[in-house]
PAZAPA-4460 file (N, C-alpha, C; in steps of 0.05 Angstrom, whole numbers, plus 32768, in hexadecimal, padded with zeros to 4 digits):
% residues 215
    n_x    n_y    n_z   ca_x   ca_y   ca_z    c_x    c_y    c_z   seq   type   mol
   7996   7CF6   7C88   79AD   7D05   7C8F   79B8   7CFB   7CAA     1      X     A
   79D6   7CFB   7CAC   79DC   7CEE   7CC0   79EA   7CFF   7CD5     2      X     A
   79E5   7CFE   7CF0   79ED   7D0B   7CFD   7A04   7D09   7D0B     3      X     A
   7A1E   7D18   7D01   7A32   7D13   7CFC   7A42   7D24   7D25     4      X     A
   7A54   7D20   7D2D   7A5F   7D2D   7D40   7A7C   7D2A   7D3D     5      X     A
   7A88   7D3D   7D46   7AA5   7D38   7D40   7AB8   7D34   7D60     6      X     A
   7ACB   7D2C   7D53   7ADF   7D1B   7D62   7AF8   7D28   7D6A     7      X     A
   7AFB   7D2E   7D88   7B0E   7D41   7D8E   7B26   7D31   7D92     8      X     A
   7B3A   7D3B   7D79   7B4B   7D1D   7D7F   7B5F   7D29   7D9E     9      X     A
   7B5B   7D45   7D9B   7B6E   7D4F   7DB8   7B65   7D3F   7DCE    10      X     A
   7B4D   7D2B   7DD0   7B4D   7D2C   7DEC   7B52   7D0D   7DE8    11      X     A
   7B50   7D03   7DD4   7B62   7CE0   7DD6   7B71   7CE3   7DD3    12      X     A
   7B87   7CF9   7DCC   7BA3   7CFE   7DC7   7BBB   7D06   7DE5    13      X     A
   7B9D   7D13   7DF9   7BAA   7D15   7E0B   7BA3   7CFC   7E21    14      X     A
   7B91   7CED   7E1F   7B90   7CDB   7E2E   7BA7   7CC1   7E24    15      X     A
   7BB5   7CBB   7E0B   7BC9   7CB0   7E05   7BDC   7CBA   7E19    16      X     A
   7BE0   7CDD   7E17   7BF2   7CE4   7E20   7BFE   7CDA   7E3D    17      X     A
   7BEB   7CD1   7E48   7BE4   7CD1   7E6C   7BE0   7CB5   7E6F    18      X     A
   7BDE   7CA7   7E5E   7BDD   7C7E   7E64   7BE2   7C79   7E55    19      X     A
   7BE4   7C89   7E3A   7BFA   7C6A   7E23   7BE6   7C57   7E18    20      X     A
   7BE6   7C4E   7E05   7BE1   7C39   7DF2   7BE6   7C1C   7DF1    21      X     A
   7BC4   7C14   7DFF   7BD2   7BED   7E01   7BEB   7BE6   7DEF    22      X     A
   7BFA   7BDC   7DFD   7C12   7BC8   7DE9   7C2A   7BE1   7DF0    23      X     A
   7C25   7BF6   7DF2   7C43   7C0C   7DF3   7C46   7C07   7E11    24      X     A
   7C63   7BFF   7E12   7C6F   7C04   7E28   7C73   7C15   7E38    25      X     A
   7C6F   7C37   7E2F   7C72   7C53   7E3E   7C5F   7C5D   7E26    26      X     A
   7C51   7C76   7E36   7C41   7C82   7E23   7C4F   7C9B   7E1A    27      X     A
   7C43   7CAA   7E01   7C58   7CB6   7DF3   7C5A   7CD2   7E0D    28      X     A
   7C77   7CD7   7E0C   7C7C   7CF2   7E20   7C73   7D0C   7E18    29      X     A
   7C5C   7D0B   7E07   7C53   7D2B   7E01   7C42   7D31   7E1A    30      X     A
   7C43   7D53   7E2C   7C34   7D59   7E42   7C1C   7D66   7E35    31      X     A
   7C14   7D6B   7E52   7BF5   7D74   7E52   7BFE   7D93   7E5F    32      X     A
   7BF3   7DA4   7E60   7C01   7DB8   7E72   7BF2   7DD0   7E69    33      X     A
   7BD8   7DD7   7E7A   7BC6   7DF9   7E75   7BAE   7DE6   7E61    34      X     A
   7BAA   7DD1   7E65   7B96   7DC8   7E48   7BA8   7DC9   7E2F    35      X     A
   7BC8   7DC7   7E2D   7BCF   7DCD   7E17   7BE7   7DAF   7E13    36      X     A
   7BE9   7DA5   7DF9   7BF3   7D80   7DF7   7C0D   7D97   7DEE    37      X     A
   7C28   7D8E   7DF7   7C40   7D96   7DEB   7C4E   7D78   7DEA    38      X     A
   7C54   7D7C   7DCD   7C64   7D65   7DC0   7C80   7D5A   7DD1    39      X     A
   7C88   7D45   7DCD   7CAD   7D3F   7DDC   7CB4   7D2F   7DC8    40      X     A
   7CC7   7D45   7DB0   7CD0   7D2A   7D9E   7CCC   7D16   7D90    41      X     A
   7CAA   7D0C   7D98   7CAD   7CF9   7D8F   7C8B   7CF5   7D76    42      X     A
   7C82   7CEE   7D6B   7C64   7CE8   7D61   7C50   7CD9   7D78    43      X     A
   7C40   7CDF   7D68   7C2C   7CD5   7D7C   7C13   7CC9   7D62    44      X     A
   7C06   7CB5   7D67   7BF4   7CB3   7D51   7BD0   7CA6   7D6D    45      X     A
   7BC1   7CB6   7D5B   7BAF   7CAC   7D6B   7B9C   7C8A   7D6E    46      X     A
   7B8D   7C86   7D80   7B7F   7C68   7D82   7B6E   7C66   7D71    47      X     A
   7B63   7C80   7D67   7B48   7C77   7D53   7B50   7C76   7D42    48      X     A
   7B40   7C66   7D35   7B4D   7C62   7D12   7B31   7C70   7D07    49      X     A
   7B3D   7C80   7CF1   7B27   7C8D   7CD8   7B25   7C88   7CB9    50      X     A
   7B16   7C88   7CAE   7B13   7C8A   7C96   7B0D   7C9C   7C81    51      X     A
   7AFC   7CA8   7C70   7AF7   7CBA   7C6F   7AF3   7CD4   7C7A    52      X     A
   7B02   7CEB   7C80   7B03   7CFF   7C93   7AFB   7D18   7C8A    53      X     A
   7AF8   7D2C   7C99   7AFF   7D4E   7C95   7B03   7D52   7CB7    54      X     A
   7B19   7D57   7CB9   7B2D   7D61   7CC8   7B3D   7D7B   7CC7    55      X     A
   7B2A   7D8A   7CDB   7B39   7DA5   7CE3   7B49   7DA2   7CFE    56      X     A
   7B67   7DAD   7CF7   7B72   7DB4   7D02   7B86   7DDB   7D07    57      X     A
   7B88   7DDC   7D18   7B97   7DF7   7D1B   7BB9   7DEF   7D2C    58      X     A
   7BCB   7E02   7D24   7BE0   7E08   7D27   7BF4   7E21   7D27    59      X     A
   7C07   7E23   7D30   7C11   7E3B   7D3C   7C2C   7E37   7D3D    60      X     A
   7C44   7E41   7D23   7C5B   7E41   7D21   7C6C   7E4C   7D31    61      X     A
   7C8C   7E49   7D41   7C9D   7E55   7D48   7CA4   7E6F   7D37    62      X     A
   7CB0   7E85   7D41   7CC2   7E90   7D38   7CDD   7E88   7D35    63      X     A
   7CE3   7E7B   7D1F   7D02   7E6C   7D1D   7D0B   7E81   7D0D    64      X     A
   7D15   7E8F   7D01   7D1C   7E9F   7CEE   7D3D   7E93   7CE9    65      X     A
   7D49   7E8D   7CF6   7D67   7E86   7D02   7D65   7E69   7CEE    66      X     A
   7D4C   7E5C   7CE4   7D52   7E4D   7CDB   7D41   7E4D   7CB8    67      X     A
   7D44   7E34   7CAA   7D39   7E3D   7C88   7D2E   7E1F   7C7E    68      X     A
   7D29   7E24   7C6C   7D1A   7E0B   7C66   7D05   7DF1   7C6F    69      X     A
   7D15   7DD7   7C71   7CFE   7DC9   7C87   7D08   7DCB   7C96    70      X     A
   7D11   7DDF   7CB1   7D1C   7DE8   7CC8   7D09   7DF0   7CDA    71      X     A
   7CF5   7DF2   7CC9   7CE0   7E11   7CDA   7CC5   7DF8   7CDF    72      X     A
   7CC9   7DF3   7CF9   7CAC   7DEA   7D06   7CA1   7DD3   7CEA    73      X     A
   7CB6   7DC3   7CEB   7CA6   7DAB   7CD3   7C9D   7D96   7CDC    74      X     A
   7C8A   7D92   7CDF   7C75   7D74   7CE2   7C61   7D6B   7CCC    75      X     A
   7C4D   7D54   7CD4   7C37   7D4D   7CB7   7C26   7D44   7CCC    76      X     A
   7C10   7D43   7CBD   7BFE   7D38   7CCC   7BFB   7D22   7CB5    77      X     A
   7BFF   7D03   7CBF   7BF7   7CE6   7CAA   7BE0   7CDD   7CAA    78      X     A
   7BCC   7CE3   7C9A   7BB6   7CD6   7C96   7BB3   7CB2   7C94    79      X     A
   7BA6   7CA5   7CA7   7BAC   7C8D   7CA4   7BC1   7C89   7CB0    80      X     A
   7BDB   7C91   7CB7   7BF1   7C91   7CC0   7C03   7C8D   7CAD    81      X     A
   7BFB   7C9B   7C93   7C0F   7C8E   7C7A   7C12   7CAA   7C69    82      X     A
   7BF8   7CB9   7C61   7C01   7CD1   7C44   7BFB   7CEB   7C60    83      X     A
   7C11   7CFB   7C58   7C1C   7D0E   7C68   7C16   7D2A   7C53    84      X     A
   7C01   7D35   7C6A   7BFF   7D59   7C67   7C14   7D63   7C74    85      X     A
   7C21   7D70   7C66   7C3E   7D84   7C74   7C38   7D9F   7C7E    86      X     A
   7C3F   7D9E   7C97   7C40   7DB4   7CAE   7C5B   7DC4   7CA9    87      X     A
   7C5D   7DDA   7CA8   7C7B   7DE4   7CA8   7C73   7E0A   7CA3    88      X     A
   7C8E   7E10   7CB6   7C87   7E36   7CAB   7C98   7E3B   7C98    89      X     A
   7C85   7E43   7C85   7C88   7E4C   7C5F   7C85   7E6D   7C63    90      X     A
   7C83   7E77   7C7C   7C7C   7E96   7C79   7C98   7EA2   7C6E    91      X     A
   7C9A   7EB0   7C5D   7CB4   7EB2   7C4F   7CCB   7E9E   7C4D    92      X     A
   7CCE   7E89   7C4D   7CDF   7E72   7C50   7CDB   7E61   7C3A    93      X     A
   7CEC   7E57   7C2C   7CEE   7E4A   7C13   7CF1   7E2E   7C12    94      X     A
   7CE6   7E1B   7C06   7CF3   7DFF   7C0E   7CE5   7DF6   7BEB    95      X     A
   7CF2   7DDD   7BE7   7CE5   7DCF   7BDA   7CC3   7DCE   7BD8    96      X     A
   7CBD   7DCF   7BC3   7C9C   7DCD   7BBA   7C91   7DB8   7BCA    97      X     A
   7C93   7D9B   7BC8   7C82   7D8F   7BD0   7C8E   7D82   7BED    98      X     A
   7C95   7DA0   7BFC   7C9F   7D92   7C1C   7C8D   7DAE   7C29    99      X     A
   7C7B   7DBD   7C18   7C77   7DD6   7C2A   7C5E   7DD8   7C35   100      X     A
   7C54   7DE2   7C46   7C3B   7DEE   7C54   7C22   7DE3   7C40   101      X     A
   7C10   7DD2   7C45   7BFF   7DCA   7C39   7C04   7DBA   7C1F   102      X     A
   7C19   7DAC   7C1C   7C1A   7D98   7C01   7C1B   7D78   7C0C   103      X     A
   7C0E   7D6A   7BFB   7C14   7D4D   7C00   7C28   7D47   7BFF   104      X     A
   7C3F   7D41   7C18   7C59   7D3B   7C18   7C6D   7D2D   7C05   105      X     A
   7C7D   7D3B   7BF6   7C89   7D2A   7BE1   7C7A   7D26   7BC4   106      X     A
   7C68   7D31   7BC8   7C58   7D27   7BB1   7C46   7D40   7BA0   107      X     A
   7C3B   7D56   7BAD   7C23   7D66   7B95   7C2E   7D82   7BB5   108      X     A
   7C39   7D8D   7BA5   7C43   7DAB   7BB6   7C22   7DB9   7BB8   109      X     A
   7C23   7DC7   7BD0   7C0A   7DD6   7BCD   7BFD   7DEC   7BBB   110      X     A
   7BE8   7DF3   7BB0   7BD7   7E0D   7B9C   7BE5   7E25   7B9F   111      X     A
   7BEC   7E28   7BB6   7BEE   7E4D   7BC9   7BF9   7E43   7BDF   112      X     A
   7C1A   7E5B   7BE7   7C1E   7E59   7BFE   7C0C   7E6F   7C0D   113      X     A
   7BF7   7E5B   7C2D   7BE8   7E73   7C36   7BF7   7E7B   7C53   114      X     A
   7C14   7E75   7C5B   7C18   7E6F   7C71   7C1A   7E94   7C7A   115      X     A
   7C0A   7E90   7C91   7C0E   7EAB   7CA7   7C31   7EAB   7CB5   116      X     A
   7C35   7EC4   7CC1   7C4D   7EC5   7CC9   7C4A   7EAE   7CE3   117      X     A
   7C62   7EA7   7CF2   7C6A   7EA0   7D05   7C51   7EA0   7D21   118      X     A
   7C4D   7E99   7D31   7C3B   7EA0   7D4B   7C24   7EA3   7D3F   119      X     A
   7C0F   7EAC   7D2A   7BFF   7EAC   7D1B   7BF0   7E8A   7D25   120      X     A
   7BD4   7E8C   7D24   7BCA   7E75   7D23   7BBF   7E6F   7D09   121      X     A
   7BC5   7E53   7D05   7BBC   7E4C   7CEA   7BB0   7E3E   7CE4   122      X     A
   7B9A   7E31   7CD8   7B82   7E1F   7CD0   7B89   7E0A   7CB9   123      X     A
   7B8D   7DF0   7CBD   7B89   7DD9   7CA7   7B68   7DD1   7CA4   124      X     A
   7B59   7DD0   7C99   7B41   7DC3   7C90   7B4D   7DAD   7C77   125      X     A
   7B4B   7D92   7C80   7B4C   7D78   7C69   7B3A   7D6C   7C69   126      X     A
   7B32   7D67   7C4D   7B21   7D4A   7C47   7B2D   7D3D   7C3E   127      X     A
   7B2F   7D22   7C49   7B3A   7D09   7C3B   7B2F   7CF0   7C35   128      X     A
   7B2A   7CE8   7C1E   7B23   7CCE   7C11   7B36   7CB3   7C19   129      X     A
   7B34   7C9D   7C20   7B42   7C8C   7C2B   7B47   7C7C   7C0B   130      X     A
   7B57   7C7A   7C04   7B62   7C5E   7BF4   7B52   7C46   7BF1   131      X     A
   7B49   7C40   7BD6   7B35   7C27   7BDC   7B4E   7C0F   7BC3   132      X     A
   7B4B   7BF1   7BD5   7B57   7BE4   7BCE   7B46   7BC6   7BC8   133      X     A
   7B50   7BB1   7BB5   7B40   7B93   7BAF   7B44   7B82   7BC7   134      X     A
   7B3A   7B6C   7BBA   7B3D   7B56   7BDB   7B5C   7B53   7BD6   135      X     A
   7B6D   7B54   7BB9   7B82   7B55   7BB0   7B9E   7B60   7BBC   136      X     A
   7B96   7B81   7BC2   7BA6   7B90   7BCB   7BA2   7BA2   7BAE   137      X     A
   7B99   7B9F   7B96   7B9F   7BB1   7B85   7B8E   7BD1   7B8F   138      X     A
   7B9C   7BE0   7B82   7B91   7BFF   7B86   7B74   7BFE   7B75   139      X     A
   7B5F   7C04   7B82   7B49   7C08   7B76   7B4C   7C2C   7B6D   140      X     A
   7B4B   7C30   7B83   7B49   7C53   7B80   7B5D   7C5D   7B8D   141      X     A
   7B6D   7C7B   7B8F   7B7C   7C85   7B9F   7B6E   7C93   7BB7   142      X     A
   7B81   7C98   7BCA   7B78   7CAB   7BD5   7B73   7CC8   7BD3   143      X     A
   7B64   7CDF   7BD7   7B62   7CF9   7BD1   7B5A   7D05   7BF3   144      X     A
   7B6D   7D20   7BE1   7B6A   7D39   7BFF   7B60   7D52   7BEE   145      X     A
   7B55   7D62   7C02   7B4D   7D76   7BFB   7B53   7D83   7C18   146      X     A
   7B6A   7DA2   7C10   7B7B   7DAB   7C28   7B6C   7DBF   7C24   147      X     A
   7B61   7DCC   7C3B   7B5B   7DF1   7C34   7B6F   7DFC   7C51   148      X     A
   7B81   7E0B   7C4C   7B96   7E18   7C5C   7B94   7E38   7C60   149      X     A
   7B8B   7E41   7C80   7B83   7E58   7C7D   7B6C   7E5F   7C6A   150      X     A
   7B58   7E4D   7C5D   7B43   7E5A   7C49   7B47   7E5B   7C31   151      X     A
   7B64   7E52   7C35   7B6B   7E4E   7C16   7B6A   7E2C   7C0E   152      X     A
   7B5F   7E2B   7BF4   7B63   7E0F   7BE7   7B84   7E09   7BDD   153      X     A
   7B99   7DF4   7BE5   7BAD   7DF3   7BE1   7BAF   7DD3   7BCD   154      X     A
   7B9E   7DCB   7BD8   7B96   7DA8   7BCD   7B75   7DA6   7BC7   155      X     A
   7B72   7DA9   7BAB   7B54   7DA5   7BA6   7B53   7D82   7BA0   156      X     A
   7B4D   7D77   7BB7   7B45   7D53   7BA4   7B58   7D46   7B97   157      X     A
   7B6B   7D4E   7BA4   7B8B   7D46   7B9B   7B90   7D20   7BA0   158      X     A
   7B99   7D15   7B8E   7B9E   7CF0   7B83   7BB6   7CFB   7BA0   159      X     A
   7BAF   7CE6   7BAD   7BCC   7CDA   7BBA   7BDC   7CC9   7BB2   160      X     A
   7BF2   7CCC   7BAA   7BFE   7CB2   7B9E   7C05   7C9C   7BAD   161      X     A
   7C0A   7C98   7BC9   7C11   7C83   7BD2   7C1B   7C8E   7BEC   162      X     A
   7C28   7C7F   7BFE   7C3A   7C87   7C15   7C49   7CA3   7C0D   163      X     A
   7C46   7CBA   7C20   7C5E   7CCA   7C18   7C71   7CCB   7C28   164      X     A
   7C8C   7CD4   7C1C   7C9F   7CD3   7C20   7CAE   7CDE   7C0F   165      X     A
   7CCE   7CEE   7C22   7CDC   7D00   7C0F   7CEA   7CEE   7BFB   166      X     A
   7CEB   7D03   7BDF   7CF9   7CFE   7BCE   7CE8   7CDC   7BC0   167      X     A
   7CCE   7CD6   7BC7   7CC6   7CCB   7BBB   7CAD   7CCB   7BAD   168      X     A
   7CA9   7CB8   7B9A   7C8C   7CC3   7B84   7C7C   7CB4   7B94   169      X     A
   7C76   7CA0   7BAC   7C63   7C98   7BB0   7C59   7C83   7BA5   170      X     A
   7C55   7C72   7BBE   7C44   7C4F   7BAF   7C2D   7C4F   7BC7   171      X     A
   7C1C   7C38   7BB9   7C0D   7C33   7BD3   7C11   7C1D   7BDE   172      X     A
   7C08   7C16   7BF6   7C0A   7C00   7C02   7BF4   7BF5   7C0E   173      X     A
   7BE5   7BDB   7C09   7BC2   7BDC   7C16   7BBB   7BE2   7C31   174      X     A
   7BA7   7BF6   7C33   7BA0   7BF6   7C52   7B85   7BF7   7C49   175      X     A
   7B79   7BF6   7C6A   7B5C   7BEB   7C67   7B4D   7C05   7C65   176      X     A
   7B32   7C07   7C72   7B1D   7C1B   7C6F   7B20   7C2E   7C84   177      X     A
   7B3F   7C2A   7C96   7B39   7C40   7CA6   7B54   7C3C   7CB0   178      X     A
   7B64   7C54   7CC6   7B7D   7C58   7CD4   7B7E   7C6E   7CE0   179      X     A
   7BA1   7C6D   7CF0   7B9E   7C79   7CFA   7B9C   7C9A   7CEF   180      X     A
   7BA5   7CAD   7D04   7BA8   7CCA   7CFC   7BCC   7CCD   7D13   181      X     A
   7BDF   7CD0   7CF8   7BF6   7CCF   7D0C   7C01   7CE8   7D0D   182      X     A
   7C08   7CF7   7D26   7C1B   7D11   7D2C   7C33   7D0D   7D1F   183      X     A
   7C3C   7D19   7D0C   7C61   7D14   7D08   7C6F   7D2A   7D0F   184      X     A
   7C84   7D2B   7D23   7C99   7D36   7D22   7CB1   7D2F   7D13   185      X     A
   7CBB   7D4A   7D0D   7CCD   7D4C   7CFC   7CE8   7D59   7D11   186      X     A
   7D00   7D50   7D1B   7D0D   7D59   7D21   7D2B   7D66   7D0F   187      X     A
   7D29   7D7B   7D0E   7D36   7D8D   7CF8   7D45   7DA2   7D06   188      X     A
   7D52   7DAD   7D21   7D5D   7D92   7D31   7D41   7D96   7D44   189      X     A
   7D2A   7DA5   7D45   7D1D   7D9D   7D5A   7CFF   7D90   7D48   190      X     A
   7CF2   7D8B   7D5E   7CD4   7D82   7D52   7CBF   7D93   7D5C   191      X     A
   7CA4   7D98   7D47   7C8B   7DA5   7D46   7C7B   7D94   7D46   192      X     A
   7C5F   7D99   7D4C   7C48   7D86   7D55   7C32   7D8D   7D3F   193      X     A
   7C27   7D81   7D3A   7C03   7D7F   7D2F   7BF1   7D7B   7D3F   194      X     A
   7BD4   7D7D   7D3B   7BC3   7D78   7D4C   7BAD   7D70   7D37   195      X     A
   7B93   7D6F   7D3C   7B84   7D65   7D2F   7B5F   7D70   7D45   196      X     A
   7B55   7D85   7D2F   7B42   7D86   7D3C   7B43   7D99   7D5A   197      X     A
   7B5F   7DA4   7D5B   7B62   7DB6   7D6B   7B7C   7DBE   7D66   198      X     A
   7B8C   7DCF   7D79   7BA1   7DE4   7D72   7BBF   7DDA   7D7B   199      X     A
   7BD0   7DDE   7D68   7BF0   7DCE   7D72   7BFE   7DEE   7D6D   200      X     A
   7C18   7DED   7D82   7C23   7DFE   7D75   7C43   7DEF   7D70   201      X     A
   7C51   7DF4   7D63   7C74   7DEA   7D60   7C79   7E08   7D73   202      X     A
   7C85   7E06   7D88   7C92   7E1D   7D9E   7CA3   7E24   7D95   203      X     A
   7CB1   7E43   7D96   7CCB   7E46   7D9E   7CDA   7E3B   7DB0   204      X     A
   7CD6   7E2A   7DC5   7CE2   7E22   7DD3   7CED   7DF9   7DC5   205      X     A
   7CDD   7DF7   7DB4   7CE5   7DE8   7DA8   7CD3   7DCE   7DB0   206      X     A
   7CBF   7DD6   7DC6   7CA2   7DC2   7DCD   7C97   7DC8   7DB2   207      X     A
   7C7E   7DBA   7DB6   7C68   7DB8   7DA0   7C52   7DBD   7DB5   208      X     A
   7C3B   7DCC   7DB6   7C28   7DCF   7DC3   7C0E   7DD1   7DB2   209      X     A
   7BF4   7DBE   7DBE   7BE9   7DB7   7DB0   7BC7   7DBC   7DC2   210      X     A
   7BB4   7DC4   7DBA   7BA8   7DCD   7DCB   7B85   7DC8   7DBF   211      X     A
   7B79   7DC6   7DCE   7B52   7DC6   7DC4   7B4D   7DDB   7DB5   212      X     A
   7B37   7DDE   7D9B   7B34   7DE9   7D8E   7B21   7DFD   7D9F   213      X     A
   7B16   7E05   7DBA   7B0C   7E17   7DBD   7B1B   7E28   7DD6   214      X     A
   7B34   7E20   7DCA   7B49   7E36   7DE9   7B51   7E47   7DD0   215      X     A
***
C-alpha cells in the first residue's frame, strides 16, 4: 500500500500568484488577502502537472439574482488543461443541460441538480482517469470522471469525449501521462474562480476569492 499525501494546490497557486511562472512576463494579477486567492479576470493554471486524480475542491456562489443563465458565477475547472467540470449557480436558474453545475462541459449534462443557494458553501469531489494514447496519437482509451457534488453522484465514470467546448461534440487531441489543472474564468460580464483542494468563492463584488481548505 502506498502512502499517498495530498497536494495543496492553494499554496502553489498562491506562490504563482506572488512571482509568476518561468517564461511569463507578469505573474497572473489574482491577490492574496486574509489567507484568501481572489481572482482578476483572468485564469490561472497551475506548475504541477497530474495524472490520474481525486480532487476535492469547495466553492461559494454570488448572489446574482439580477442575472440568469451562464451569468451567475460561471467558471470550469480543466483537467489537464483541456475537459472542463462546469462551475456555475443552477440554484433556481435555468440554462442549457450540458453547461450546468457539475456536467462535462458541452458534452454529458449532470445526474441531479445538487446546487445549494447562493453564499452556501459547496463541495466538488472528482476522480479522473487521464486519456491513454499509441506511440501514433491514436485513442487507446478515453478519458473518465467521476463527479460527486455536494454528496451527490452527478457523473458516475462518465467517457470524456475529447476537448470540451460550447456547442461542440468533442474530439481528442494527444496528450501525454500528465498536465496541467487550469482555473477558467468565464467573463459573463464578470468572472468567478475555482480552486482545487481548497475553497474559491465567485464574490458579489465581482472578485473570485479562493481560500485553504481548513479556514
Amino acid at each position: 500500500m502506498h502512502n499517498l499525501q495530498a497536494t495543496q494546490l492553494f499554496c502553489s497557486m498562491a506562490r504563482i500568484c506572488r512571482t509568476g511562472v518561468i517564461g511569463m512576463e507578469n505573474p497572473p494579477p489574482w491577490k492574496i488577502e486574509d489567507g484568501v486567492m481572489i481572482s482578476q479576470k483572468t485564469d490561472i493554471v497551475t506548475t504541477n502537472q497530474f495524472g490520474d486524480i481525486q480532487l476535492h475542491l469547495e466553492f461559494r456562489e454570488p448572489n446574482s439574482n439580477d442575472r440568469e443563465g451562464q451569468g451567475r458565477g460561471n467558471s470550469g475547472i480543466f483537467l489537464m488543461g483541456k475537459y472542463e467540470i462546469q462551475v456555475l449557480d443552477c440554484y433556481k436558474n435555468k440554462t442549457y443541460a450540458d453547461g450546468t453545475t457539475g456536467a462535462i462541459y458541452g458534452q454529458h449534462p449532470p445526474l441531479a441538480n445538487a446546487c445549494r443557494p447562493p453564499n452556501e458553501w459547496q463541495t466538488y469531489d472528482i476522480i479522473f482517469n487521464v486519456p491513454h494514447f499509441d506511440t501514433g496519437g491514436k485513442l487507446l482509451s478515453p478519458g473518465y470522471a467521476t463527479v460527486t457534488f455536494n454528496g451527490v453522484v452527478v457523473q458516475n465514470h462518465q467517457a470524456i469525449r475529447g476537448n470540451t467546448s460550447w456547442r461542440s461534440p468533442g474530439s481528442y487531441t494527444p496528450v501525454g501521462p500528465t498536465g496541467p489543472i487550469a482555473l477558467h474564468i468565464t467573463i459573463i460580464p464578470f468572472p468567478s474562480a475555482i480552486s482545487g483542494c481548497g475553497r474559491f468563492q465567485p464574490s458579489i463584488n465581482h472578485d473570485q476569492n479562493f481560500r485553504p481548505r481548513n479556514q
